[in-house]
Backbone as numpy.savetxt, mean C-alpha at the origin, in Angstrom:
# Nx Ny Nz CAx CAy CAz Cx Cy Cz
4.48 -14.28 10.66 3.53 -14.16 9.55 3.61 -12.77 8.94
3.56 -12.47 7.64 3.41 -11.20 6.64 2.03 -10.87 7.31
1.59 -9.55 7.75 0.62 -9.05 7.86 0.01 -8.29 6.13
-1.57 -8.35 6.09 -1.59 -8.19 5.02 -2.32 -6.57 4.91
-2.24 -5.85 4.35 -2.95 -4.66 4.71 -4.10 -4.19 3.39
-4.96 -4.35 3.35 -6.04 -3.75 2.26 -6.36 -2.84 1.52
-5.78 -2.48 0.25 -5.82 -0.90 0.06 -7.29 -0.81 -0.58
-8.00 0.21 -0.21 -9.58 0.38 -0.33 -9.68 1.30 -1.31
-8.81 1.76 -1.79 -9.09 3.06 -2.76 -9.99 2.46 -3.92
-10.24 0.92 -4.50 -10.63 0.98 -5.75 -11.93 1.18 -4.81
-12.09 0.76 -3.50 -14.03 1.07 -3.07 -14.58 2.45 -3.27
-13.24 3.35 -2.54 -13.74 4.77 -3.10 -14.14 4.91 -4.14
-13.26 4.64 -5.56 -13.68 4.81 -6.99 -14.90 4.62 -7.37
-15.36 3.30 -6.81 -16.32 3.11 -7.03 -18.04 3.89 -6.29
-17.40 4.20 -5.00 -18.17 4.87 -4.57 -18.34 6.05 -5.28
-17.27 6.79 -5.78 -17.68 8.15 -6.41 -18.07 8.39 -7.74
-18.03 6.92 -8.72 -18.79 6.98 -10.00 -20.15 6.85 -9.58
-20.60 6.82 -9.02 -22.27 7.44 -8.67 -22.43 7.98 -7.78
-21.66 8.98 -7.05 -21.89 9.43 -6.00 -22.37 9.06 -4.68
-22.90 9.69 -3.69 -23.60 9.09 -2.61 -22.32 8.40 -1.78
-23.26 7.42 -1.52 -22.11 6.35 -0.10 -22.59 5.23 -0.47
-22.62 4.33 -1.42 -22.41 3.05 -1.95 -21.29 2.60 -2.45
-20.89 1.79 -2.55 -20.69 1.51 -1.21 -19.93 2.16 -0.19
-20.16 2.30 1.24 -19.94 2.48 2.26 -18.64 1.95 2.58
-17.18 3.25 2.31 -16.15 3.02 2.60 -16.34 2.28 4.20
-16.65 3.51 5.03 -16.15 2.87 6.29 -16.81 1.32 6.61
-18.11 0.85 6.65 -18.19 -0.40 6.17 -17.78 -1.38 6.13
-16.99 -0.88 4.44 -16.04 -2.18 3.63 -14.88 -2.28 4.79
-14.42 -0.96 5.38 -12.51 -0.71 6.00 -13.30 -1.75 7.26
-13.78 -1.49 7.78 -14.65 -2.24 9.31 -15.13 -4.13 8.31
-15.43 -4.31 7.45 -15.92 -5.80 7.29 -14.17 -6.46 6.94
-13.45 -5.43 6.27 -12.23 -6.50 5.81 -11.35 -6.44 7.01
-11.14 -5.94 8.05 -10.68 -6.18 9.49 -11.66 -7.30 9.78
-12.72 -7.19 9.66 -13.64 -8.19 10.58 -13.06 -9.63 9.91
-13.35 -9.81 8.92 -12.31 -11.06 7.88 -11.12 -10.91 8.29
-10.57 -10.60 8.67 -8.70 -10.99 8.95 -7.86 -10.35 8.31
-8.10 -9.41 7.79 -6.60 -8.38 7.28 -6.11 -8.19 8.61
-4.67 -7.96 8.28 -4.30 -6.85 9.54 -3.80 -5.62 9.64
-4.58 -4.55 8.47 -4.37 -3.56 8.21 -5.41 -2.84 7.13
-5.22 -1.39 6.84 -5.69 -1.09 5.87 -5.17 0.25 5.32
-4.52 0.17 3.90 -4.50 1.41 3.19 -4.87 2.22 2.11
-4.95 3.18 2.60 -5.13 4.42 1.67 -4.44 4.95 0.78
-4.65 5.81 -0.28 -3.57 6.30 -0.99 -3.95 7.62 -1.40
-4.44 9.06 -0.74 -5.19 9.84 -0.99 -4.53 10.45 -2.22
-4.64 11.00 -2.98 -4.60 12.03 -4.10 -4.90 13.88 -4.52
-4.25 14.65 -4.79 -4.58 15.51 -4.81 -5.90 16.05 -5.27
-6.30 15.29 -6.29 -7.37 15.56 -7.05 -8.93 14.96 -6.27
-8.63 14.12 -5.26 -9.51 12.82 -4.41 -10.02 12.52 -5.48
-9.86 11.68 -6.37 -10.13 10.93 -7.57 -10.71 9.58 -6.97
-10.16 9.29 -6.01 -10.83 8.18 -5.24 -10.78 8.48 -3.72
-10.04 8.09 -3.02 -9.81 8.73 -1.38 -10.10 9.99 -1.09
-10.78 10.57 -0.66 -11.37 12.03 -0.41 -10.60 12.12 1.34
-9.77 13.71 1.77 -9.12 13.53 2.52 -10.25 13.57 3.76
-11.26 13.67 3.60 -11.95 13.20 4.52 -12.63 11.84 5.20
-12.58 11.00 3.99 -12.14 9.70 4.15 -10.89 9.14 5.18
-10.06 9.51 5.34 -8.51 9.57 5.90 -9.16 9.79 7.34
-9.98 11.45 7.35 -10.39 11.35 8.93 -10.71 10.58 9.64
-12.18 9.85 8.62 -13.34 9.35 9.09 -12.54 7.80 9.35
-11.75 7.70 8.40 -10.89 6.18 8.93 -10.51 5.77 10.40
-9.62 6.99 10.95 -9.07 7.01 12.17 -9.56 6.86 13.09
-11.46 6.77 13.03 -12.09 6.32 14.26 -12.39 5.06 13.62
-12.72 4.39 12.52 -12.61 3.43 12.43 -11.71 2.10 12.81
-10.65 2.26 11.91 -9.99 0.67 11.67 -9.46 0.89 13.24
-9.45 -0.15 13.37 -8.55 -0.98 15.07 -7.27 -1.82 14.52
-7.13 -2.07 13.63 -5.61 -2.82 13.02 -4.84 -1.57 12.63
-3.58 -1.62 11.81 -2.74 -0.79 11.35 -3.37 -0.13 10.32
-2.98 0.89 10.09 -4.19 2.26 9.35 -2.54 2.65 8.68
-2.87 2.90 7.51 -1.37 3.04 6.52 -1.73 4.15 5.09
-1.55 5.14 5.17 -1.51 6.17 4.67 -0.91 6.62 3.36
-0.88 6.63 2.61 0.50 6.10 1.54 -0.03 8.18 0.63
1.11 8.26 -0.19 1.24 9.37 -0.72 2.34 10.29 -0.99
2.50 10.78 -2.02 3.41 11.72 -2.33 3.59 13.05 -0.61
4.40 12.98 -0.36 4.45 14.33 1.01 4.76 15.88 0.73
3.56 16.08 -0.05 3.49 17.36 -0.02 2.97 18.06 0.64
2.60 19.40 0.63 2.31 19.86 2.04 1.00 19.51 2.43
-0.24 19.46 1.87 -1.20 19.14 2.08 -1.36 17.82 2.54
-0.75 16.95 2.17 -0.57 15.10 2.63 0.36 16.02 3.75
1.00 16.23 4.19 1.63 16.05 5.39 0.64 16.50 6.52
0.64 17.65 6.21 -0.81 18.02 7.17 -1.61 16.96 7.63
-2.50 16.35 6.39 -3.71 15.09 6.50 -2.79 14.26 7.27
-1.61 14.03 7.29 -0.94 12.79 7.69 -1.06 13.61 9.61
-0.78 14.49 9.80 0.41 14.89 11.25 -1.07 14.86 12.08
-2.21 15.26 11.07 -3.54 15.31 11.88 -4.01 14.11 12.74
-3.97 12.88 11.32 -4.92 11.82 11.25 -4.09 10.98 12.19
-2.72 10.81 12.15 -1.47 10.01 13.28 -2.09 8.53 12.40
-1.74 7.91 11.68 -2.08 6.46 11.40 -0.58 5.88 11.86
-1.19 3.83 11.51 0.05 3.89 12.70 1.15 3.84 11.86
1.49 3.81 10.10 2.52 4.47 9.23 2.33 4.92 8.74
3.09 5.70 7.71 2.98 6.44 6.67 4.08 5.72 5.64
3.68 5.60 4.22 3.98 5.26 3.41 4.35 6.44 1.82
5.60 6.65 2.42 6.37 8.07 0.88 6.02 7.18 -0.40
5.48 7.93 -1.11 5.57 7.55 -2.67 5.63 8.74 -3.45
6.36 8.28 -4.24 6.82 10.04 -5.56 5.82 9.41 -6.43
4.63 10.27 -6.50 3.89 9.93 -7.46 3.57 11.38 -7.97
3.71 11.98 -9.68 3.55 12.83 -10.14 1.81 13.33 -10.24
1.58 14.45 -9.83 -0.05 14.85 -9.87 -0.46 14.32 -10.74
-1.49 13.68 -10.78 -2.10 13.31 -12.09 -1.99 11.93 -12.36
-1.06 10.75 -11.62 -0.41 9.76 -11.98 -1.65 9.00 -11.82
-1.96 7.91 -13.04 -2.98 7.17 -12.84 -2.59 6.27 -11.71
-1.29 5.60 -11.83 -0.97 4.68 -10.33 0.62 4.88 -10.26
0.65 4.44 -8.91 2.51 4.44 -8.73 3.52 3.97 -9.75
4.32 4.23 -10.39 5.11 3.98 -11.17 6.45 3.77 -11.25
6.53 4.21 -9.96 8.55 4.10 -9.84 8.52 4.61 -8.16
10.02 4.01 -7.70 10.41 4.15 -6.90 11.10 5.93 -5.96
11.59 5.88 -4.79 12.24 7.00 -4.53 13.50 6.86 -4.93
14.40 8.01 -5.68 16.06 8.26 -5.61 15.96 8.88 -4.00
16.24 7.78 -3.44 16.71 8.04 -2.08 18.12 8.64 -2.06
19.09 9.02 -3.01 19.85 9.25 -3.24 20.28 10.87 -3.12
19.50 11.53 -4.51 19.26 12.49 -4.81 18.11 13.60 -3.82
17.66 12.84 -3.39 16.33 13.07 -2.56 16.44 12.73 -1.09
17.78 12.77 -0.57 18.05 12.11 0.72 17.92 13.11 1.78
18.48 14.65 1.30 17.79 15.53 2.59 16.28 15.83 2.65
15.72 15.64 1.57 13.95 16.29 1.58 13.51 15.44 1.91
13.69 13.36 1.81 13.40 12.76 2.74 13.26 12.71 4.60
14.89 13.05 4.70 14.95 12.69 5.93 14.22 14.06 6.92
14.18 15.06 6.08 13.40 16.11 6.85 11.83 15.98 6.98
11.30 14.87 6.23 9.98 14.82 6.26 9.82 13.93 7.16
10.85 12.53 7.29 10.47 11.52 7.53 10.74 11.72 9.27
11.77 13.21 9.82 12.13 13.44 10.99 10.61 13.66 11.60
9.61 14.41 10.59 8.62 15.24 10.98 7.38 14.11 11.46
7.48 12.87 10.83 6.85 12.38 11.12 6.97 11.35 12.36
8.11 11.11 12.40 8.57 10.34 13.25 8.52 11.23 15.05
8.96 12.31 15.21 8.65 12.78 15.73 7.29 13.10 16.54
6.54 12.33 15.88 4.56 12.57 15.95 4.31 11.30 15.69
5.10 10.40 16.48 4.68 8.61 16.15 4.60 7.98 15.73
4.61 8.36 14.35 4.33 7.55 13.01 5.59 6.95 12.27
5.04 5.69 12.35 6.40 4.65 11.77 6.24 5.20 10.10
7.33 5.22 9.37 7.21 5.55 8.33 8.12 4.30 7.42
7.46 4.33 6.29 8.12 3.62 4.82 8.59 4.46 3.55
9.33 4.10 2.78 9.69 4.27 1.38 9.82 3.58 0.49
8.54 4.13 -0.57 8.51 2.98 -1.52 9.56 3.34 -2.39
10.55 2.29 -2.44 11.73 1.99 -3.49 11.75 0.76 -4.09
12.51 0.36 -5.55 13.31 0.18 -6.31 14.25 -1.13 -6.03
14.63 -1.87 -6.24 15.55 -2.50 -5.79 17.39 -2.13 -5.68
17.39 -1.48 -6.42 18.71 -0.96 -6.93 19.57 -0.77 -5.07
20.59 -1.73 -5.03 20.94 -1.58 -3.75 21.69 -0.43 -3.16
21.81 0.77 -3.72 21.86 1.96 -3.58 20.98 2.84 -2.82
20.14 2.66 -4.13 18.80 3.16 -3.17 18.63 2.87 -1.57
18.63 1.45 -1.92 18.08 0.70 -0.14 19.10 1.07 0.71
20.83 1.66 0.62 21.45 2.31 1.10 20.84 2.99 1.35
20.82 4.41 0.36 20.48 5.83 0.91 18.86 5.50 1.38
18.15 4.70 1.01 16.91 4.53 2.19 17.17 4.95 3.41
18.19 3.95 4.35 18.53 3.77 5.71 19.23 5.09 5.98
20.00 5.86 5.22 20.46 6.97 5.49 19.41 8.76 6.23
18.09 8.40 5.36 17.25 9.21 5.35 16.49 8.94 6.97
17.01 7.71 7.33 16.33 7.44 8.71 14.63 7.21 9.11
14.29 6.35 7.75 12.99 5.61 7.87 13.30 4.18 8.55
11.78 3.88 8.87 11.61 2.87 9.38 12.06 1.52 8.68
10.93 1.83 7.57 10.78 0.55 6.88 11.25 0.87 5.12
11.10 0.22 4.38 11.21 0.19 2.68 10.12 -0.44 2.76
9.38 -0.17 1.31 8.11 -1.01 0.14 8.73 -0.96 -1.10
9.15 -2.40 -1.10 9.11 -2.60 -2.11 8.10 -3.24 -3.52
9.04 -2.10 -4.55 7.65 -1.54 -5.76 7.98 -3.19 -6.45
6.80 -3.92 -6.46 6.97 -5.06 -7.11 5.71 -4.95 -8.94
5.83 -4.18 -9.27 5.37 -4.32 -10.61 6.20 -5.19 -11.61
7.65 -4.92 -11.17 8.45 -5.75 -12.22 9.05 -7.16 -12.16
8.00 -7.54 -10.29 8.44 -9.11 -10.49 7.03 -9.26 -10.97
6.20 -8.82 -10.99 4.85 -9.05 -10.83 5.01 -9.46 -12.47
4.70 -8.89 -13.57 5.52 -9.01 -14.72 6.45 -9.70 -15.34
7.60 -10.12 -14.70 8.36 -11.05 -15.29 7.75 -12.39 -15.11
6.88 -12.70 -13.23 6.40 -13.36 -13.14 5.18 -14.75 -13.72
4.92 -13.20 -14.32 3.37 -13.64 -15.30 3.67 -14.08 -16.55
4.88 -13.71 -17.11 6.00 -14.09 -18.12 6.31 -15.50 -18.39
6.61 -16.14 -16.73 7.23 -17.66 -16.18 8.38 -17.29 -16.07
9.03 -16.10 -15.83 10.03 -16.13 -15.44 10.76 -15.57 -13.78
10.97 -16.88 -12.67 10.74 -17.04 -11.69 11.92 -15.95 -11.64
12.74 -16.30 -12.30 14.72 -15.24 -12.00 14.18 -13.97 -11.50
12.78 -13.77 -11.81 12.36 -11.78 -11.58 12.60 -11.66 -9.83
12.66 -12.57 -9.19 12.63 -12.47 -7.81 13.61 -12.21 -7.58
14.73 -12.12 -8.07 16.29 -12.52 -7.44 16.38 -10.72 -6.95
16.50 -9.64 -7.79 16.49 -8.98 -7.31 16.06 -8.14 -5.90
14.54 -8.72 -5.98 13.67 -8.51 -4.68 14.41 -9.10 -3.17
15.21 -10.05 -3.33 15.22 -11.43 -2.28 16.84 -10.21 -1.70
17.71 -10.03 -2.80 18.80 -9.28 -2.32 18.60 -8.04 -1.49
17.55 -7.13 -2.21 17.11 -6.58 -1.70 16.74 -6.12 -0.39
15.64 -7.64 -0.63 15.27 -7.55 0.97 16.40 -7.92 1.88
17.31 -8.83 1.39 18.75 -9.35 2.58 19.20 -7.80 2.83
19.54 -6.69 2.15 20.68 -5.98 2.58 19.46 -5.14 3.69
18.31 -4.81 3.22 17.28 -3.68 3.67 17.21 -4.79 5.38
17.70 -5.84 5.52 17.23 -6.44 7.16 18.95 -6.13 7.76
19.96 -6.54 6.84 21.10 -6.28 7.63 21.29 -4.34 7.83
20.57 -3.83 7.18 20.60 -2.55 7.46 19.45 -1.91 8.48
18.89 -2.92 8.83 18.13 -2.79 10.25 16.49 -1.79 9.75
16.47 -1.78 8.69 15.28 -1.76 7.84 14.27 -2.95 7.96
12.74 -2.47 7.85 11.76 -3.05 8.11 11.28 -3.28 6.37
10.32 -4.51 5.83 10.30 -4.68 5.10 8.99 -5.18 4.48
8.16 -4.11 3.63 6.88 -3.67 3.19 7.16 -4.12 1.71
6.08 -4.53 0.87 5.79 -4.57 -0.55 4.24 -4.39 -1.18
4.50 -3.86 -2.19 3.59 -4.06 -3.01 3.35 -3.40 -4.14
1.86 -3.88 -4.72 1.97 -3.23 -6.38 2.04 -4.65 -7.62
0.65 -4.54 -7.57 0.48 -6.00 -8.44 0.28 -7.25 -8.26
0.59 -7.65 -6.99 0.27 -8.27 -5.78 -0.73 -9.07 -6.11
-0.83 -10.82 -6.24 -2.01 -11.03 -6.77 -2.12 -12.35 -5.85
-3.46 -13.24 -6.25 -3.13 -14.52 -5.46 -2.45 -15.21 -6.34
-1.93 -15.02 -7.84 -1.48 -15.62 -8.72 -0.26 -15.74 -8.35
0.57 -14.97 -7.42 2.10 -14.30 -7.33 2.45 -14.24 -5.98
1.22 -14.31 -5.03 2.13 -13.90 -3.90 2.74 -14.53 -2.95
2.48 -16.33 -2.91 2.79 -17.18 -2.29 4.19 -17.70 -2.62
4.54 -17.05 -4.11 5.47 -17.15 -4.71 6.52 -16.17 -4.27
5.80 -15.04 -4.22 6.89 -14.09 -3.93 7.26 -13.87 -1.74
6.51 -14.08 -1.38 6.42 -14.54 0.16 7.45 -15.56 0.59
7.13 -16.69 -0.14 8.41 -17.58 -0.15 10.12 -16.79 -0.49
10.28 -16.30 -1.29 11.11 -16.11 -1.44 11.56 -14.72 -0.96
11.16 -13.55 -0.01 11.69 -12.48 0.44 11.89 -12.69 1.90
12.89 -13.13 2.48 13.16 -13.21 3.97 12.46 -12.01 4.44
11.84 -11.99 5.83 11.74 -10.84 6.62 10.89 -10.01 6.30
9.89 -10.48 5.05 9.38 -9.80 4.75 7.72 -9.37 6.09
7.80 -8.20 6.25 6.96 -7.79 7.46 5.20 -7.67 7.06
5.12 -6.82 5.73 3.65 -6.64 5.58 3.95 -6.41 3.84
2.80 -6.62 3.27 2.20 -6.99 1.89 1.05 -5.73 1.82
1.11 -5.05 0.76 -0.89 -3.74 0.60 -0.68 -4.05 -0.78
-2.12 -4.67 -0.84 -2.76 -5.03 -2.07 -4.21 -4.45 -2.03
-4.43 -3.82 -3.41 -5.64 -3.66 -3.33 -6.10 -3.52 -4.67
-6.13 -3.48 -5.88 -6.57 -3.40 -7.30 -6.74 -5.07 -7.43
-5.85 -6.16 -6.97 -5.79 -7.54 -7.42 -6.66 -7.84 -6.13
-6.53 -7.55 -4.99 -7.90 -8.28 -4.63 -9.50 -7.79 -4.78
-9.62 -6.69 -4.90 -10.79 -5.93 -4.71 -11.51 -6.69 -6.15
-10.61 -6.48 -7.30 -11.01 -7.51 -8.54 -11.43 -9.50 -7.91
-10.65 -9.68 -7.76 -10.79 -10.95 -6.94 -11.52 -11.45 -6.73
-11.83 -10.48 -5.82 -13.12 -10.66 -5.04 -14.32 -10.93 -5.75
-14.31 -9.75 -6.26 -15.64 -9.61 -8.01 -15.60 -10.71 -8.13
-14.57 -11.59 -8.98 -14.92 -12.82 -9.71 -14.87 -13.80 -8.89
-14.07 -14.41 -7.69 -14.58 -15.39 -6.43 -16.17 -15.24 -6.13
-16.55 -13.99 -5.62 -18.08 -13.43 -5.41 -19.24 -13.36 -6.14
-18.81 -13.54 -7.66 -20.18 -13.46 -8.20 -21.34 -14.38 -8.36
-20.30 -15.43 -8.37 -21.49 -16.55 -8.48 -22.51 -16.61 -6.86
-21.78 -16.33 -6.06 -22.98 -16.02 -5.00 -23.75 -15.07 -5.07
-23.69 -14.10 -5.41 -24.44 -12.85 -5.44 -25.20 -12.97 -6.71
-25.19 -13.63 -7.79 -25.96 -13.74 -8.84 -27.27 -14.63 -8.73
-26.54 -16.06 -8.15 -27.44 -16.70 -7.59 -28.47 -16.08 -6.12
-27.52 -15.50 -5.72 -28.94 -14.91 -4.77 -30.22 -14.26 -5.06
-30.03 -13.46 -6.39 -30.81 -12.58 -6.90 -31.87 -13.59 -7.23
-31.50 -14.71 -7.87 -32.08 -15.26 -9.00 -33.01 -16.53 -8.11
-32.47 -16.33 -7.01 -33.43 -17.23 -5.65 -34.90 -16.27 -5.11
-33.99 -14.73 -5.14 -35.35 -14.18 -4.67 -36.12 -13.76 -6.00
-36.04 -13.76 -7.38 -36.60 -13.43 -8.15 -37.63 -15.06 -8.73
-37.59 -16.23 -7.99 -37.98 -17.05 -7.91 -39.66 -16.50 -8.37
């Protein structure tokens, strides 16, 4: 089975447009384990625009499933990372400021500053990923840098998908074939919806774990409201 992992950051957001602790990250990370994820990630930010790196702490006594860390590795994320020990870490090149992930690693170009980070972590337990690209190059120099796993960035099946055009997978599916014969572990996400993913599950062999969190956290909203509306409107009886 794909394990599924929860990314909570839109709860932060929401927690910090009014401040306070409403909702109650740790909470939500503790009720969506209690429901059946089998994981949960983060994506802290320089700015904590949503994930505050103290959030990250307060996680680590929390969740009891896989705790997944995701972020550009700069020095400050490495630190939060070597402290907190989650049980991966997830590289993403995301430029300061980036409203959301946008592109993959040149594992290529970027293959010694990888593998020196990814030594650092590995070294201190932590299974690590790289979110890449399909380009079977990349997923070469992936395995070169001596990570665990790849995530693959699915915005652009996600997209062709929504299009009707199923062909957007083909890339992903190769992908994933060379990233298992290269003894690579195999992560996705990014757009991730219930519209798409039974679709895209089917078709990526080997695929290990799925982090979604903007398409379900929305989801949820609209599955949820009609209960929560009607509740109001029972006690306002």
């Amino acid at each position: 089975m794909t394990k599924l992992s929860v990314n909570i950051n839109k709860i932060a957001t929401l927690r910090n447009a009014r401040g306070g602790n409403v909702p109650n990250l740790l909470h939500v990370a503790a009720d969506i384990e209690k429901f059946g994820a089998q994981g949960i990630t983060i994506h802290p930010r320089p700015d904590e625009r949503h994930i505050k790196y103290q959030d990250a702490r307060d996680l680590k006594h929390i969740v009891t499933t896989e705790f997944n860390i995701e972020g550009n590795p700069q020095h400050n994320f490495i630190n939060l990372v070597l402290e907190c020990k989650p049980t991966q870490v997830t590289l993403v090149p995301d430029a300061i400021g980036a409203l959301t992930s946008s592109a993959g690693w040149d594992t290529v170009a970027n293959e010694s500053y990888l593998t020196e980070v990814i030594a650092e972590f590995k070294r201190n337990g932590i299974r690590t990923s790289i979110f890449v690209e399909t380009d079977l190059h990349i997923i070469e120099g992936a395995k070169k840098t001596g990570t665990d796993r790849i995530e693959l960035y699915t915005e652009e099946f996600a997209h062709q998908y929504g299009l009707g055009n199923e062909n957007g997978i083909k890339p992903y599916t190769e992908a994933a074939i060379l990233a298992h014969e290269l003894g690579l572990g195999i992560n996705a996400g990014h757009d991730l919806s219930l519209d798409n993913i039974l679709f895209f599950k089917q078709n990526i062999p080997h695929l290990a774990e799925v982090s979604i969190g903007h398409a379900l956290i929305t989801e949820a909203l609209y599955l949820g409201l009609d209960n929560v509306v009607n509740m109001y409107l029972h006690k306002l009886k």
